[in-house]
C-alpha positions as CSV (number, residue, x, y, z in Angstrom):
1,X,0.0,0.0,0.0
2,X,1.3,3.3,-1.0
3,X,1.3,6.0,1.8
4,X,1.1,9.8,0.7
5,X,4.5,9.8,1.4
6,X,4.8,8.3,-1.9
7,X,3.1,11.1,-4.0
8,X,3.3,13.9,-5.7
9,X,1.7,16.1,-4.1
10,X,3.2,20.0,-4.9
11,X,0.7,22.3,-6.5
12,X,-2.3,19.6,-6.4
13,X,-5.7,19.6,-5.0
14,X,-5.7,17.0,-2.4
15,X,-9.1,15.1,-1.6
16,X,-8.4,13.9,2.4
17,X,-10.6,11.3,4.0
18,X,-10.7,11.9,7.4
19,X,-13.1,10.4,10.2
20,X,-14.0,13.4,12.4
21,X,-17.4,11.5,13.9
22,X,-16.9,13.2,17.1
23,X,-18.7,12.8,20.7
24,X,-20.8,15.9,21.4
25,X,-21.7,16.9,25.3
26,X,-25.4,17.5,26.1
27,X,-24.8,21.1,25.1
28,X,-23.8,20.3,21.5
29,X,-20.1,21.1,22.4
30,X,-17.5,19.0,21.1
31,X,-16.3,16.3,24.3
32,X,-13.4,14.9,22.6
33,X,-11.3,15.6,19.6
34,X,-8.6,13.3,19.8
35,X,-9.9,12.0,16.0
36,X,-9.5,15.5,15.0
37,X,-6.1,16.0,16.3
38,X,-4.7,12.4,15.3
39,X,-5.2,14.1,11.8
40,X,-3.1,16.9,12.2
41,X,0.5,15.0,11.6
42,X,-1.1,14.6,7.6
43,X,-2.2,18.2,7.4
44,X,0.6,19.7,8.1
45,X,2.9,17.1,5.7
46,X,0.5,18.0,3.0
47,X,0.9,21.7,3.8
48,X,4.7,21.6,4.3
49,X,4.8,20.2,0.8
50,X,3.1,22.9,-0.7
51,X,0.0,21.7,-1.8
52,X,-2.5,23.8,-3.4
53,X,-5.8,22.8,-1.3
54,X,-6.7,20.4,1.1
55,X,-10.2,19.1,0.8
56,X,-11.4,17.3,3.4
57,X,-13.9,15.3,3.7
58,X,-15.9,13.9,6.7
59,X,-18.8,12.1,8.1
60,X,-20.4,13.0,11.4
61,X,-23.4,11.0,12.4
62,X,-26.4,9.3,11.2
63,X,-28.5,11.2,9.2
64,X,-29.5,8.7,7.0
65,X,-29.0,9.9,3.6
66,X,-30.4,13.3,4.3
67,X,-30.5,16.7,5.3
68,X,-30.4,16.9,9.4
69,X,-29.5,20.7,10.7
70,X,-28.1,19.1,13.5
71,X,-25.5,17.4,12.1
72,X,-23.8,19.6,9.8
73,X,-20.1,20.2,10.1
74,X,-20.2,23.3,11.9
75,X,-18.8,22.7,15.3
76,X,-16.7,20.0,14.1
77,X,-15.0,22.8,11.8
78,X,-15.0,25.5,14.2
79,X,-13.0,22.6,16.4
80,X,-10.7,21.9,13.7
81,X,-9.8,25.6,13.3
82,X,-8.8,25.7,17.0
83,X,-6.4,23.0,16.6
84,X,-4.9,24.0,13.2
85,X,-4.3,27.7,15.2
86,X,-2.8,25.9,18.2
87,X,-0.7,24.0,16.2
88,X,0.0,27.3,14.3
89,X,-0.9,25.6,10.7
90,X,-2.6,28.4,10.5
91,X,-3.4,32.1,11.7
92,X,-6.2,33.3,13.3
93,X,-8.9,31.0,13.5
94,X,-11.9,32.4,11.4
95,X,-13.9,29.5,9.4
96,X,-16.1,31.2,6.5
97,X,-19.1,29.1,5.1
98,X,-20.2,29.4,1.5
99,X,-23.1,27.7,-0.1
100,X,-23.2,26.7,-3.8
101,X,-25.6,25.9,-6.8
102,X,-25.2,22.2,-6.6
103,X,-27.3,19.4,-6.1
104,X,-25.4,17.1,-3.8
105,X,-26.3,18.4,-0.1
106,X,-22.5,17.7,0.2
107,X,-21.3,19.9,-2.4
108,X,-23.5,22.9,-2.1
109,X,-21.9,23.9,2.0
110,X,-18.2,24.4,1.9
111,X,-16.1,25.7,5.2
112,X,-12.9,27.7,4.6
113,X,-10.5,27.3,7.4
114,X,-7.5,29.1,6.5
115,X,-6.1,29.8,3.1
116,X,-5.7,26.4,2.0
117,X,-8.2,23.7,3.7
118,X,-11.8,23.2,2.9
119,X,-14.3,21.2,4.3
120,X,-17.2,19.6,2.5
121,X,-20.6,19.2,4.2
122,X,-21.8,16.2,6.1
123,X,-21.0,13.1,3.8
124,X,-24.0,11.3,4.7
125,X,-26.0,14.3,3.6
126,X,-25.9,12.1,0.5
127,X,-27.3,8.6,0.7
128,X,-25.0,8.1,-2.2
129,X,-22.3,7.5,0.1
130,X,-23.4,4.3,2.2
131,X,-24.7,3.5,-1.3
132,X,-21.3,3.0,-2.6
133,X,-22.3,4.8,-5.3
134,X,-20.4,5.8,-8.6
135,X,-21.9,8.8,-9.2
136,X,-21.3,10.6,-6.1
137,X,-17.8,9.5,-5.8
138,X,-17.4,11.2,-9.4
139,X,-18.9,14.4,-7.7
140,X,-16.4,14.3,-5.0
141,X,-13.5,13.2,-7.5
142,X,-14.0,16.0,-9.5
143,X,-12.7,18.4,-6.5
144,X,-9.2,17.0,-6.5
145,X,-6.1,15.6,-8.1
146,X,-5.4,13.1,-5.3
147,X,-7.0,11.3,-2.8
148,X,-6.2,10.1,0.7
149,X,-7.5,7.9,3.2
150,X,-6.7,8.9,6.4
151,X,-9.6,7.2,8.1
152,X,-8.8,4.0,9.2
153,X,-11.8,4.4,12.2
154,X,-14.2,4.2,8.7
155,X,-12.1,2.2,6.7
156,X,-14.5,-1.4,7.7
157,X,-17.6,0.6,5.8
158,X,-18.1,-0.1,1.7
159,X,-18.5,3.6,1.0
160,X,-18.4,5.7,-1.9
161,X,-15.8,8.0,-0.1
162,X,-13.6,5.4,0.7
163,X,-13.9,2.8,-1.9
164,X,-15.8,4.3,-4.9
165,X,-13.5,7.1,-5.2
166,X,-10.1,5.1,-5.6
167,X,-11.2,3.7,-9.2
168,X,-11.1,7.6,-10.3
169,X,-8.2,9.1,-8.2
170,X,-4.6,8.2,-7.4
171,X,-5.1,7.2,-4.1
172,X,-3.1,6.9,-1.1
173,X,-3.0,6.3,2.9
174,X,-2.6,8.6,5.3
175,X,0.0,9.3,8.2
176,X,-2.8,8.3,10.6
177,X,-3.6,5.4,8.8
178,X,-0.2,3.9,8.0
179,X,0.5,4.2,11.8
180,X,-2.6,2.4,12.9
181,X,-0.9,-0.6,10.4
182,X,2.2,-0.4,11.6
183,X,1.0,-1.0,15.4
184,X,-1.9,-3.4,15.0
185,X,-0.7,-5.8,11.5
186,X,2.2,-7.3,14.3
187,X,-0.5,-8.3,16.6
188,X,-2.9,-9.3,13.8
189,X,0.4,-12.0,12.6
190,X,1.1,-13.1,15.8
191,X,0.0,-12.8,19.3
192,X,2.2,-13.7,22.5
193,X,0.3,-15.8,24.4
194,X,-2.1,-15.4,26.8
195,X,-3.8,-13.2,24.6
196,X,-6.7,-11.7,26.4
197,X,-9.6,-10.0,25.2
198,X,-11.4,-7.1,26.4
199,X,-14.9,-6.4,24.9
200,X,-17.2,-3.8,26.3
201,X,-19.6,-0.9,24.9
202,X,-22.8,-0.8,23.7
203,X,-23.0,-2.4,19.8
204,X,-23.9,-5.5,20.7
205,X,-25.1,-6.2,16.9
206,X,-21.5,-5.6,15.7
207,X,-19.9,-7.6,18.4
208,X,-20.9,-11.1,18.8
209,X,-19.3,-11.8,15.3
210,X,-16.2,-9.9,16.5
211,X,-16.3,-12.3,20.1
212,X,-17.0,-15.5,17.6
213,X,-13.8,-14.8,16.0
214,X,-11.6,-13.2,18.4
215,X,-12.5,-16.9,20.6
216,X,-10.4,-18.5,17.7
217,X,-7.2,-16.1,18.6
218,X,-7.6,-15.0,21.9
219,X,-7.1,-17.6,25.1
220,X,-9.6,-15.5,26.9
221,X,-12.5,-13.2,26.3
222,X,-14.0,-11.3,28.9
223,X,-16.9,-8.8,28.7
224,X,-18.7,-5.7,30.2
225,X,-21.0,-3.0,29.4
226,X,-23.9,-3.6,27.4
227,X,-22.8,-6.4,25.0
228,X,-21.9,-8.5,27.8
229,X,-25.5,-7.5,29.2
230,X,-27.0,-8.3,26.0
231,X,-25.2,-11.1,25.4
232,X,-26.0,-13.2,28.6
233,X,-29.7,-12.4,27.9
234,X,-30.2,-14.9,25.5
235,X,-27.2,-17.3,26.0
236,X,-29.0,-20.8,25.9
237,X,-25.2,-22.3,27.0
238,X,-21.6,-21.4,27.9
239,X,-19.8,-20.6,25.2
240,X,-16.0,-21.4,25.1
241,X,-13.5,-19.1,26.6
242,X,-15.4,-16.4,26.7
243,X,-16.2,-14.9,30.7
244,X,-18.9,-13.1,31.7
245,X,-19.6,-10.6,34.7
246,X,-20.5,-12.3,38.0
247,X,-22.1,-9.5,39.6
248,X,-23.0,-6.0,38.8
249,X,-23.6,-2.5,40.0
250,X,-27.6,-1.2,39.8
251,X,-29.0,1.7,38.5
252,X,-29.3,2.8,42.1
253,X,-25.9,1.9,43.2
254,X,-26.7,-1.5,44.7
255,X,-24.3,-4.6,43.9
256,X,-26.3,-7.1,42.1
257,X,-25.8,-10.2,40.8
258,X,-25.3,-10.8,37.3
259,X,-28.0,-13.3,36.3
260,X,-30.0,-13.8,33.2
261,X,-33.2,-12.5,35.2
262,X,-31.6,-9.5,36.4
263,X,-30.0,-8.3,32.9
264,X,-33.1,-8.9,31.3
265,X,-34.9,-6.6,33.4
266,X,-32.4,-4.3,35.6
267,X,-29.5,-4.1,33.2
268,X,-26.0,-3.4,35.2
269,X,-24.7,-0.4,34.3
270,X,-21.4,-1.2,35.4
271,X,-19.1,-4.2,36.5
272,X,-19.1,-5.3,40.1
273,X,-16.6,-6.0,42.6
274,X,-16.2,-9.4,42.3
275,X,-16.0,-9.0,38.3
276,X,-13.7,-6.6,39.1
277,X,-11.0,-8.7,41.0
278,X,-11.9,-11.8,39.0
279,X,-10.9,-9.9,35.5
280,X,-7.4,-8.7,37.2
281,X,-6.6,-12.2,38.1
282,X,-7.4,-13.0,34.4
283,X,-5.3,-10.0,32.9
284,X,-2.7,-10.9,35.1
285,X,-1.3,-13.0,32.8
286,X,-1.8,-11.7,30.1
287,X,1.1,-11.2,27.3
288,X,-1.1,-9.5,24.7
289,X,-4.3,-7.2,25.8
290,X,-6.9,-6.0,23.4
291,X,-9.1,-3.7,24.5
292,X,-12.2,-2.3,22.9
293,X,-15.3,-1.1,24.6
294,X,-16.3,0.6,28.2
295,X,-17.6,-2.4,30.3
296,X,-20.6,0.1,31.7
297,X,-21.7,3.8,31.5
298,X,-18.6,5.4,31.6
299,X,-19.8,8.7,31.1
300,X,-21.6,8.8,34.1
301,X,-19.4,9.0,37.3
302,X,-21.5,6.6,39.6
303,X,-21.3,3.9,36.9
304,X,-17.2,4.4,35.5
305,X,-15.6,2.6,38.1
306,X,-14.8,-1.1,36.5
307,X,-13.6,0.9,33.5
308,X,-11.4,2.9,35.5
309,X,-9.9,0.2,37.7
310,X,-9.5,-2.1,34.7
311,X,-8.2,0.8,32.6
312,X,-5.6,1.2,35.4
313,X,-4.8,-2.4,35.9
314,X,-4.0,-3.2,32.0
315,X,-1.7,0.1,32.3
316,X,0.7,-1.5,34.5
317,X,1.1,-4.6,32.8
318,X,4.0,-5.9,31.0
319,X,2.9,-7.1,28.0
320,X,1.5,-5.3,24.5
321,X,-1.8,-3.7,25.3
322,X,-3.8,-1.7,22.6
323,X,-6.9,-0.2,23.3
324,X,-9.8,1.0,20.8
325,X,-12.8,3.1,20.3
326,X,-13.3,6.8,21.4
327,X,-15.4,5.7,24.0
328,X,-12.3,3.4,25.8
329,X,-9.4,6.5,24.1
330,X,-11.1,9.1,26.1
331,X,-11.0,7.3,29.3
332,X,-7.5,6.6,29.2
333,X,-7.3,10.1,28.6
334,X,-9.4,11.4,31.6
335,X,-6.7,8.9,33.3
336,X,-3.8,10.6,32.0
337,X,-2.4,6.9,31.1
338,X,-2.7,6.7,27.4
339,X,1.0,7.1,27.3
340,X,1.4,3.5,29.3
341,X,-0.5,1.8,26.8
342,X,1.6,0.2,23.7
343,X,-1.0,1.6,21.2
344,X,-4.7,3.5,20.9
345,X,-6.7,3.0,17.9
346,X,-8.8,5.5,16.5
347,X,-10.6,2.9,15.2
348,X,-13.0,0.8,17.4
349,X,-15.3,-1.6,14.8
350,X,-12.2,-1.3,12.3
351,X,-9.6,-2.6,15.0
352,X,-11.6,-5.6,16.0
353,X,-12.4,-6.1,12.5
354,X,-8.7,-6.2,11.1
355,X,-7.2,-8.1,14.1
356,X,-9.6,-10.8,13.5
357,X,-8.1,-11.0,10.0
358,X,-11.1,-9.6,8.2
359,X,-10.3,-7.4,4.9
360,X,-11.4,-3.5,5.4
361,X,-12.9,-3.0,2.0
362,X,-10.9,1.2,2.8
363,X,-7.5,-0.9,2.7
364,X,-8.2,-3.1,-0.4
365,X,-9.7,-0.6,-2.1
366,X,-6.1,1.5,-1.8
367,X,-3.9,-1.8,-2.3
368,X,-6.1,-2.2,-5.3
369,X,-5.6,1.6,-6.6
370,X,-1.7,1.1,-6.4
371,X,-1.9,-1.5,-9.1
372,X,-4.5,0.0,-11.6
373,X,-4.6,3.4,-13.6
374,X,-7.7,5.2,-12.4
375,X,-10.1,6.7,-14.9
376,X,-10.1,10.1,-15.8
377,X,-12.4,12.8,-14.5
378,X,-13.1,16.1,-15.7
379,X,-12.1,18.5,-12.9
380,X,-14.9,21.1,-12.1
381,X,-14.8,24.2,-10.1
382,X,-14.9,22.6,-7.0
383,X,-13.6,26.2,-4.9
């Protein structure tokens, strides 16, 4: 795979894929921007090397292939500028919004940050983009010379703004994405044993499949939050190596225990005591730790203390621990020990999803550019 490192890139228009899908607080501030500044070493190669515009482009949200007003870019941008000024990429920290006579939702909203950076709108404003589809990738090609994929967080999603657009563009990987291969692909090869799993958070659709085949690599999985909740609620039998919670903190503070009565209806919103010790005792061993997902409602102080103690505990081993997910990033954060793991991923589905050896249709799509010409497209006035 060819990183941008390997382009041209002075005097172009460069298309840049970024994952800036944010956490907003419940006043609609911005709560953590660690995607947004993970970006930055990529900006500011691409701007060292002269090139004549950055365009990024972003998704934030669900909005389901339409128009939502409060989803557009806005604060995302406006967060953006703050951390190109502090990084002094750029000066003063004004973002101008134009709108345009186009069709695409996307197209028709640009931000100005700077002289040389714009931002597109929303690209789920256009359902054209889950779709894969051809057409709006063509709309978005037509705004640049060269494209790069800097969001490794997305890269697990068949989208027209990761996979479409590399049949019509040079394409390449980004700083941020070649360092998330060069950390996890060693641990996807080969794992020193124990290798111990950590699976929490909420996405309990997207994470059985991910616990089916981590149970092939990992000697132990153990769970929290509310896939392990979800989980147990229908299990019918144990299933091998994989540990559950044995008891569980209430939504009034009371230790309960974790049965298939009480998670069915008092969920645990956090893991209990005993869990607690029983998990360190597991970890303890551990050679290898991959974790991904808050094992209960982190964000709310009565109900963050198994993350917290477990976050801590897997922060003193010695052995190679990554953790995953902008939930799991930001507690490790709010702990001050990010540093003491080996690794953080800014991706949480795309971690678990390439450490259990499944192909990331972002990545194939950009091994597959390096070995074809794209087509052509006619360049339009894409300001």
């Amino acid at each position: 795979m060819k990183t941008v490192r390997d382009a041209e890139v002075t005097g172009k228009k460069i298309l840049l894929r970024v994952d800036y899908n944010v956490p907003l607080d419940q006043s609609g501030a911005i709560a953590d921007d660690n995607r947004i500044v993970e970006t930055i070493p990529t900006i500011e190669w691409l701007l060292r090397h002269n090139v004549e515009q950055i365009i990024i482009l972003t998704h934030f949200a669900r909005p389901q292939g339409k128009v939502n007003e409060a989803m557009r870019l806005s604060p995302v941008v406006a967060r953006l500028s703050e951390v190109l000024k502090r990084k002094k990429l750029i000066s003063g920290g004004r973002v101008i919004s134009k709108s345009f006579e186009e069709k695409s939702p996307v197209l028709n909203r640009r931000y100005y940050v700077g002289r040389s950076i714009t931002v597109l709108e929303n690209l789920r404003f256009d359902s054209g983009e889950e779709e894969n589809s051809v057409s709006f990738a063509k709309k978005l090609a037509c705004c640049g010379d060269i494209y790069v994929n800097d969001a490794f967080a997305t890269s697990h999603r068949s989208h027209a703004s990761l996979v479409a657009i590399t049949k019509l563009l040079p394409s390449f990987a980004g700083l941020l994405l070649a360092d998330e291969l060069k950390h996890l692909t060693p641990v996807l090869k080969e794992q020193e044993k124990p290798f111990v799993a950590v699976i929490g958070g909420a996405k309990i659709k997207d994470k059985i499949p991910i616990i089916n085949l981590l149970r092939k690599k990992a000697d132990t999985v153990i769970l929290g939050g509310k896939t392990a909740n979800d989980y147990y609620a229908v299990l019918t039998e144990p299933v091998e190596k994989v540990v559950f919670p044995t008891d569980g903190v209430d939504e009034q503070g009371r230790i309960v225990k974790f049965t298939q009565d009480i998670v069915k209806k008092t969920p645990p919103m956090d893991i209990g005591p005993d869990t607690i010790v029983r998990y360190k005792t597991i970890l303890k061993q551990a050679k290898t730790v991959f974790w991904n997902g808050t094992l209960g409602v982190a964000e709310n102080k009565k109900f963050c203390h198994g993350s917290y103690e477990i976050a801590r505990f897997i922060a003193n081993l010695r052995a190679t621990t990554i953790a995953s997910g902008g939930d799991t990033a930001r507690i490790l954060d709010k702990l001050n020990i990010k540093e003491r793991y080996s690794f953080v991923s800014t991706g949480g589905g795309a971690a678990s999803e390439f450490l259990i050896g499944r192909s990331l249709p972002g990545l194939i799509a950009l091994e597959e550019n390096a070995g074809i010409k794209p087509e052509n497209v006619a360049r339009s006035t894409c300001q």
